[in-house]
C-alpha positions in Angstrom: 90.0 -61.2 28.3 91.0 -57.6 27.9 89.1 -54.9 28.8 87.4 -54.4 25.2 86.9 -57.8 25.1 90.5 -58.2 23.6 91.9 -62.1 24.2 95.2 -61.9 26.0 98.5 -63.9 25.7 100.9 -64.5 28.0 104.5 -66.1 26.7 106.0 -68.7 29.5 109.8 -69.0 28.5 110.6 -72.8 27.2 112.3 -74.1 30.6 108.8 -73.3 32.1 106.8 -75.3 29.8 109.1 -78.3 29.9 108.7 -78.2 33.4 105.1 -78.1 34.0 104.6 -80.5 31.4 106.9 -83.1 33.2 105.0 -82.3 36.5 101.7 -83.0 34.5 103.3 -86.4 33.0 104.5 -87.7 36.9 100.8 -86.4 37.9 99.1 -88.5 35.6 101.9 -91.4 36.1 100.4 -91.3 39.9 97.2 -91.1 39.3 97.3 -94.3 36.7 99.0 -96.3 39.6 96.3 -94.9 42.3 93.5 -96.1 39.6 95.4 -99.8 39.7 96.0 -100.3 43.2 92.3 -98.5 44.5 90.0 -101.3 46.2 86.7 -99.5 47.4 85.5 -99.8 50.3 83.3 -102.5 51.1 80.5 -102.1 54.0 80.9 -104.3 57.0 78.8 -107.6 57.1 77.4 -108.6 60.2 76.4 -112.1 60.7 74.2 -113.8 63.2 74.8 -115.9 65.9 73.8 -119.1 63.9 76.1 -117.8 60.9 79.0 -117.1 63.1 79.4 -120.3 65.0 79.2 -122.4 61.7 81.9 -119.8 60.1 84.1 -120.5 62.9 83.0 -124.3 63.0 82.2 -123.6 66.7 78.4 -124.9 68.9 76.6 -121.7 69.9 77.5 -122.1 73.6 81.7 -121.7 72.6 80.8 -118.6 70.6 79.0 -117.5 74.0 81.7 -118.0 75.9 84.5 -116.7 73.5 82.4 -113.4 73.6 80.5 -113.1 77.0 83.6 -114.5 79.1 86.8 -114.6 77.0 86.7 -111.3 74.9 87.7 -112.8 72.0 85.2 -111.8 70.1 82.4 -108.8 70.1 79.1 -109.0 69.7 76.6 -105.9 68.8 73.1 -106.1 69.5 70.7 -104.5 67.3 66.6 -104.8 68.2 67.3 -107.5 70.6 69.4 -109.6 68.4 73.0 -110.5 67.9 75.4 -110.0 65.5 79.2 -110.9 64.5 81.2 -108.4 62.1 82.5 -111.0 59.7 86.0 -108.7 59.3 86.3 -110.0 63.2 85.6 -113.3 62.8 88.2 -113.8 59.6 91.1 -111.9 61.9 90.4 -114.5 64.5 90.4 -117.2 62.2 93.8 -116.1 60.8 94.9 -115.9 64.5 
């Protein structure tokens, strides 16, 4: 607005409004195809030891040994317990 409250109006020659508009148009193409291929993310599961071993069809003293003296797999310990991150235990599955 103008100083008095006047509404002002500024011209943009033709080639300028064809070309925002066709920047607009490939913005919104874009955005459509983000909205499609968008997958949230989902928080990690952790699993116990029990739950681990009969995911991986595995006794408890392989899964011991595949994390204690192999490093094939990680275990996190949380109040004293173990746990597994499922996201882990598929990747070595698909190994």
């Amino acid at each position: 607005m103008g100083k008095s409250g006047e509404l002002e109006v500024t011209v943009a020659p033709k080639g300028q409004l064809e070309a925002i508009q066709e920047t607009l148009d490939r913005l919104n193409k874009t955005v459509e195809e983000l909205k499609r291929s968008f997958e949230p993310k989902q928080p990690e599961e952790y699993l116990t030891r029990q739950e681990a071993s009969d995911l991986l069809k595995i006794n408890l003293s392989t899964l011991w040994n595949w994390t204690t003296k192999k490093k094939r797999l990680k275990s996190y310990s949380l109040c004293g317990k173990v746990y597994y991150r499922r996201s882990e235990i598929e990747k070595l599955m698909s190994e």
